[in-house]
N, C-alpha and C positions, 0 to 999 in steps of 0.2 A: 282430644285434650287441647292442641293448639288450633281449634275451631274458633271461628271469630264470634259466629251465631252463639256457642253455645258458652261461651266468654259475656260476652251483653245477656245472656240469660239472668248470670249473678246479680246483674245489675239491677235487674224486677224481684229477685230474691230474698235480696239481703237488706234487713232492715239498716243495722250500723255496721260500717267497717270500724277495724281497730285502728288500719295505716291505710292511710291515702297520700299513694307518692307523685308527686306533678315531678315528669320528666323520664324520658328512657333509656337515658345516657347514661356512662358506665357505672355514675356514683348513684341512680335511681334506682338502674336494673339492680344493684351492690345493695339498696336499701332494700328493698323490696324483697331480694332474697334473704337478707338476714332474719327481716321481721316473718315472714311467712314459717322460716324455719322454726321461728321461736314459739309459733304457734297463735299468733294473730292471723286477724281476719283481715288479708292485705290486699289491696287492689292498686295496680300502676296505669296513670294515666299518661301518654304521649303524644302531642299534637300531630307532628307528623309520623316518624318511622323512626323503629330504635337506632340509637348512634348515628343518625343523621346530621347533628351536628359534630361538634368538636374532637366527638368518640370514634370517629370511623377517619378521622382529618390528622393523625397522630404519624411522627416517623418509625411507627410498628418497634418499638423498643418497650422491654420488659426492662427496667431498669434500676437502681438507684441511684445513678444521676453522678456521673466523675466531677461535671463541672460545679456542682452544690456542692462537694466535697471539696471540691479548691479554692469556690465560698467560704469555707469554715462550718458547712452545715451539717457537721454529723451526726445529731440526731433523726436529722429529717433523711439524711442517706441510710442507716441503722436501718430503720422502720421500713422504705422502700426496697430494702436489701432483704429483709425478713420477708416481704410480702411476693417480691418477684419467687423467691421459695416455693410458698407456698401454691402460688399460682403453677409454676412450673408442676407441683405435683397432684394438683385437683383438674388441671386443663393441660393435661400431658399433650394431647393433640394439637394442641394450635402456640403452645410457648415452647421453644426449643433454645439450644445454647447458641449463642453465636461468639466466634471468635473477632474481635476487632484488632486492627494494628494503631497504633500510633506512629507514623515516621517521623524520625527526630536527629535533628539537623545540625544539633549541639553537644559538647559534652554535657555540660548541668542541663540541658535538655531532657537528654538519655536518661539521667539520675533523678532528676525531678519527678518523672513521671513513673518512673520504677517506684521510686518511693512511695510514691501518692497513693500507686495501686497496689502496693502493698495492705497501707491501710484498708482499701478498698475491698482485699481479699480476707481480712481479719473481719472487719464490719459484718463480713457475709454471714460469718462465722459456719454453723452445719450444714447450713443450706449453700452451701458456695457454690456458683458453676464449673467451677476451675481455676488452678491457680494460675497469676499473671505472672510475665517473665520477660528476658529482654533477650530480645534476637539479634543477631547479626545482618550487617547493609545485604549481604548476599539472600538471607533468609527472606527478609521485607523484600526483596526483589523479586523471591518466587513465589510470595503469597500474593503480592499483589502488581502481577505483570504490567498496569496501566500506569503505572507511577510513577515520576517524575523522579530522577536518579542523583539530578545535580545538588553538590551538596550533600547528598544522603549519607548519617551515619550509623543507624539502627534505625531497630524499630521495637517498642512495646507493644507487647502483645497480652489480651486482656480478655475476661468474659463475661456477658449479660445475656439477656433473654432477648430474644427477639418473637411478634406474634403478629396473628392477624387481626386487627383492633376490631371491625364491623360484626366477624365472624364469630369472636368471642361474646360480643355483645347479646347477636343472636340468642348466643346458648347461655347466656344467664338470662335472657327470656326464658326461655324454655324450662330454664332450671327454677325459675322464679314459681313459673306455673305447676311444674313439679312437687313443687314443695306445697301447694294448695293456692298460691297468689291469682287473682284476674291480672293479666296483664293487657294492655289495650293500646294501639299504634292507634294513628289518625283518630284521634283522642284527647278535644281540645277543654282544659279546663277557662271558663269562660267569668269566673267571680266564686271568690271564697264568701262562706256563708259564716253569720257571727252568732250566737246566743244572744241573753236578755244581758251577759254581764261583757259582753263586749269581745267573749271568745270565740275561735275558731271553730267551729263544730264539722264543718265537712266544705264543699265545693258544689257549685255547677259546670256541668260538661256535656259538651256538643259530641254528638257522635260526627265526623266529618263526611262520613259515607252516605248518612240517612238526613243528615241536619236536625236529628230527634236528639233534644235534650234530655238532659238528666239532671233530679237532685239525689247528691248522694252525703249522708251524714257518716261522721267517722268521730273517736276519739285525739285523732293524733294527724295531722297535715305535715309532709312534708314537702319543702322545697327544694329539689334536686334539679334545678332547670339549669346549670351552668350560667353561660353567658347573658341568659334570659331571667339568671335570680331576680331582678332587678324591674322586671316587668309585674312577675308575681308578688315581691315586695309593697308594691305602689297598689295594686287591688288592695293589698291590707289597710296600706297606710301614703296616702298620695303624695305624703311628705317625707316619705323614707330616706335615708340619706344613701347613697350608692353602696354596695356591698361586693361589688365586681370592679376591675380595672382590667377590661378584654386586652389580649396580647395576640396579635397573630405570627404566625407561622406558616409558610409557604414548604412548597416539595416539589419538585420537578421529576418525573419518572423518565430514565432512560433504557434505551436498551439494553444486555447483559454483557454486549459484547462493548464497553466501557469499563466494567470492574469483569472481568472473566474469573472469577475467584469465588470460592464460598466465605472466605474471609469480608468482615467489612472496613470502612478508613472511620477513624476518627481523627478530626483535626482540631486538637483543645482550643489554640487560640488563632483566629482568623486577623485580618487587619483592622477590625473594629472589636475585636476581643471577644466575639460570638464562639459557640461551636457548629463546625460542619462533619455532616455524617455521611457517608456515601455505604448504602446498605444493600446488601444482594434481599431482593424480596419477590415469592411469585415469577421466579428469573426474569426479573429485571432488576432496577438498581433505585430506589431509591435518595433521594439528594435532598437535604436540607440540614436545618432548617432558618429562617427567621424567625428576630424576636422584634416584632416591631408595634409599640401599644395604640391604640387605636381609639378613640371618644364613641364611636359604634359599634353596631353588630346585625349581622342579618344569617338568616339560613342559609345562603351563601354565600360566602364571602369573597372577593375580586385578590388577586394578590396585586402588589402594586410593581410598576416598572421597576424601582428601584430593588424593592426584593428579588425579582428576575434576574435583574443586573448582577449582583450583589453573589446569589448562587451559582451562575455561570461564571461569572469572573472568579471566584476560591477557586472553585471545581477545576478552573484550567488553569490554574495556580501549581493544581498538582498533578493533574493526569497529563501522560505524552498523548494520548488519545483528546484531542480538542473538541471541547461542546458547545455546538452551535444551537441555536432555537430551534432549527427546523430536526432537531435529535430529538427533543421533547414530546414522548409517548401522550405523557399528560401531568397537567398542572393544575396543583391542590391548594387550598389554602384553608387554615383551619382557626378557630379563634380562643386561646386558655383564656380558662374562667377566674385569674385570678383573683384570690383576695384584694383588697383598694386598701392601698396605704391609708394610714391615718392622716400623714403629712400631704402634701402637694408633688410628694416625687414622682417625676418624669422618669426614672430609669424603672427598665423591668428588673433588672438586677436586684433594686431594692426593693421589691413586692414579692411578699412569701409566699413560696413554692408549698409552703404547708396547708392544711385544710383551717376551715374556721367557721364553725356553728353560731349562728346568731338565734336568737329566741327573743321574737318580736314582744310586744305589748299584751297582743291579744295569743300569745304563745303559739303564733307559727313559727316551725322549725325550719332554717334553709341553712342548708351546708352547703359551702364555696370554699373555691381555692382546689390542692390537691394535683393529682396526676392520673393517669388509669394507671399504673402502678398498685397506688393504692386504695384502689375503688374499697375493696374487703373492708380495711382498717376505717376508713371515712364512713362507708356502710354500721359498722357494729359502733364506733363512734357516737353518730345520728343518733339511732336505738336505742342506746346507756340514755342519749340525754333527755330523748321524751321518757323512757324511766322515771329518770330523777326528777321530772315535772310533773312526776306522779299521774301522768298520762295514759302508761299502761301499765299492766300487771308485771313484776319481775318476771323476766326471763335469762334465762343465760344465752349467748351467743353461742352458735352449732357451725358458723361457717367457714372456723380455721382448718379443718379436716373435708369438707360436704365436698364433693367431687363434682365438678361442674356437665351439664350435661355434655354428653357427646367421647369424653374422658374415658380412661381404664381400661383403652387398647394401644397397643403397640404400634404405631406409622411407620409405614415406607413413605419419604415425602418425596421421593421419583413418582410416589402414586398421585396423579392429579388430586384424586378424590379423598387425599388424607386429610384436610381439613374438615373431614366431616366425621370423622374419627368414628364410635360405633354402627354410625348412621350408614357408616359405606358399604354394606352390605346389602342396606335395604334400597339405598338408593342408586346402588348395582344392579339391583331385583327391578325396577321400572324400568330398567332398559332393556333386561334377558325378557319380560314382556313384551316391551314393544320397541325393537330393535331403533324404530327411527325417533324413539329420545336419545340415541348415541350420538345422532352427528350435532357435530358444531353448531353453535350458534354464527359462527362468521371464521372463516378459512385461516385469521392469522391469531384467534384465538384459542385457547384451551377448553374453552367451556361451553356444555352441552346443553341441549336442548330438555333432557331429564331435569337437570340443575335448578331450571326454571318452575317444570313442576311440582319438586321439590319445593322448593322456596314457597311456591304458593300453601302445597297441602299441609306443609309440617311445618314452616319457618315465618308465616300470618305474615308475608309480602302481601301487597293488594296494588302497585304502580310500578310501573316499568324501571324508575329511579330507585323504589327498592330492591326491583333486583341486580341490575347492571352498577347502582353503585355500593349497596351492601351488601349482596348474598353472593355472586360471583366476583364481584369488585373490578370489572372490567372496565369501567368508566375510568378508573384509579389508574389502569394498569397501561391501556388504549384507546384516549377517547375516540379517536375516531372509528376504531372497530364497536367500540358501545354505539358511538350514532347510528352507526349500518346495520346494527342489529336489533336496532328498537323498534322497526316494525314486524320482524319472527317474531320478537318478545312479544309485546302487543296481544298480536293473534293467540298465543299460547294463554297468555295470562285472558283474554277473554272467553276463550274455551273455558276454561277453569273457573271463572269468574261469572259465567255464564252473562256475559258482553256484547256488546252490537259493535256495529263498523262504526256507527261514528263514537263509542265512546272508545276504539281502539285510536280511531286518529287525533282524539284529545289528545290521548295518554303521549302518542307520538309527539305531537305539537308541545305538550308541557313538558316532557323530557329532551327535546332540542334544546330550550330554552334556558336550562341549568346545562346541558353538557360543552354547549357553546363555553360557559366560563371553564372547561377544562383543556380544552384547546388553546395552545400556544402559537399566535402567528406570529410566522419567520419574518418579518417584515423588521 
């Protein structure tokens, strides 16, 4: 089913698709299952690898957003509060509760933010995680041992979702394809193709593996590319006006022995009026983030000195445990696909966190803006509105209930292998086979040499970068244990892939090359 051959077979098959999605980020993979569920003929194209960009670059929060809430934004907090719901109860496997603190250092502090998360707990309404409440300085003491005490008067305590952003991506792959959809990584669409009256009728696309093109005709295009809407735009129309204002966001991963807690911090407002999050994730600790908006964008994005600075200076704002560079497991940076003000504003602040469908001339659809929150909601969104373009047949939306692949067992998360939630039996079962996919990929990491296999047979990995920094996430977690393991990967993935030596040392050489930007020198 997740065969790539038999995936490109569709593609000599099928006279018209219904939906052709460019892009395989959350809000893509989110289109692509809705419409497939609905019973179109759906096919997703991705240039590179699913959640490769901005989708797998996130501070792993299922959220709806405290500090949009302190904005005035409660609609758009309603909507992402109903949606983390429902995620939590279709992808039980990878979205869990997490408790956060607030330490507060004030009286109207204390009460401010009781309040606030009051609202916060009302908004949730059915779907809540828990209700919020306020603790005592001694409580915050022993939730969150690393803490900075001076000054301390309480603390709020709160709750959201917390997930694994690449892994979930996966399995809306999979679920995509489940539902009937082609789904297709390294999968570049290369020009939108137009009719006699000047509409969209389908795309051309490169396979990246083979360099064999494709034309593929469809009723309905959509544009899910994030930060790239803008690239896809301009094949339309070369004079499109921007439809994105990129925002980056940086993360520095530390060891666990910096937040020792399952609890997480949140700090509402920093010295420049940001939030910082310090998040137990994968035991380690996640730290960010920036908001800092940017005139570019690339598939990798560099974070900048100032954002470095910026994280490490809050962070030892408030931990007694002090964070120096050379602490830095590994450094991320990701880049939101904002909506683009209509005005000239410089603040991210004032660029909406909300989504926002445009419907070009020649009636290509691109959805921007949003959060992976609410990929679902953005997803069924899209679909209503090529509907009402009388683009396809009515259908009704099936994916407030659909259970996302991999879901509807119970986790131990002491169990390494619970993020693979059903799967982990079977991908138990490769290793009671053949004992030496048990060991390690590399001594200071968690993850096996099965993992690998995995990712390949079931999870349409095809490059070392897929698997180290999406399907195990160890690039995220340790870049320099990803470095030292890219050439075990390598060898495993050309076995599979049935590979020669020199295209294992490609593979090597073009994965130094990105992991290098996740290393942080102490310098």
């Amino acid at each position: 089913m997740f065969d790539r051959k038999t995936l490109i077979q569709s593609l000599e098959t099928t006279e018209t698709w219904d939906v052709i999605v460019i892009g395989g980020g959350a809000t893509g993979l989110g289109v692509a299952i809705d419409a497939a569920s609905r019973g179109y003929k759906t096919i997703l194209l991705e240039q590179v690898d699913f959640a490769k960009g901005t989708s797998s670059r996130s501070t792993k929060l299922v959220h709806g957003g405290v500090r949009y809430l302190a904005q005035g934004h409660i609609d758009l907090v309603r909507e992402a509060l109903f949606e983390r719901g429902l995620l939590r109860k279709n992808a039980n496997h990878l979205v869990s509760d997490q408790v956060f603190v607030i330490p507060t250092f004030s009286f109207w502090g204390t009460w401010f933010y009781t309040i606030g998360l009051k609202i916060y707990d009302i908004l949730s309404g059915k779907l809540s995680f828990g209700k919020s409440t306020r603790i005592s300085k001694r409580a915050t003491e022993e939730r969150l041992p690393t803490l900075k005490t001076e000054h301390l008067r309480k603390g709020v305590l709160y709750h959201d979702g917390q997930f694994d952003d690449a892994r979930l991506a996966i399995n809306l792959a999979q679920t995509a394809i489940e539902q009937g959809a082609t789904v297709l990584n390294h999968f570049k669409v290369t020009r939108l193709l137009k009719n006699n009256e000047g509409k969209i009728d389908g795309v051309e696309a490169k396979d990246g593996e083979t360099d064999k093109s494709y034309t593929l005709k469809s009723k309905a295009v959509i544009n899910a590319t994030g930060v790239f809407s803008d690239e896809i735009l301009h094949m339309d129309n070369a004079n499109a006006k921007p439809s994105i204002k990129p925002s980056q966001g940086v993360h520095l991963v530390l060891d666990q022995s910096f937040l020792p807690s399952r609890d997480a911090i949140m700090i509402p407002k920093t010295s420049d009026g940001r939030v910082l999050f310090l998040v137990p994730w994968h035991n380690r600790v996640v730290v960010g983030t920036t908001d800092t908006l940017l005139d570019s964008h690339s598939l990798e994005p560099h974070a900048l000195e100032s954002e470095i600075d910026f994280i490490l200076r809050t962070a030892n704002n408030y931990l007694s445990k002090q964070v120096t560079k050379k602490d830095v497991l590994s450094i991320y940076a990701g880049l939101r696909p904002l909506a683009a003000p209509k005005d000239e504003s410089e603040k991210t602040k004032e660029i909406s966190r909300s989504h926002k469908i445009i419907v070009s001339n020649s009636e290509l659809v691109t959805i921007t803006g949003g959060k992976w929150t609410t990929y679902r909601r953005m997803a069924q969104d899209t679909i209503n509105k090529a509907i009402a373009l009388g683009k396809l047949p009515d259908a009704a939306c099936k994916t407030k209930d659909l259970k996302i692949h991999g879901s509807g067992v119970e986790m131990d998360e002491t169990d390494h292998f619970y993020v693979y939630g059903s799967d982990n039996k079977a991908l138990a079962g490769l290793i009671e086979a053949e004992p030496e996919l048990g060991k390690k990929l590399h001594p200071g990491s968690e993850f096996t040499k099965a993992e690998v296999v995995w990712a390949v047979r079931y999870e349409m990995a095809r490059t070392i970068d897929d698997v180290l920094a999406r399907r195990v996430r160890l690039l995220f977690l340790d870049a320099q244990a990803a470095i030292d393991s890219a050439p075990t990967v390598a060898a495993i993935l050309a076995k599979e892939l049935n590979k020669d030596k020199t295209w294992q040392d490609q593979q090597v050489k073009a994965f130094l090359d990105i992991a290098k930007n996740y290393v942080l020198s102490a310098s």
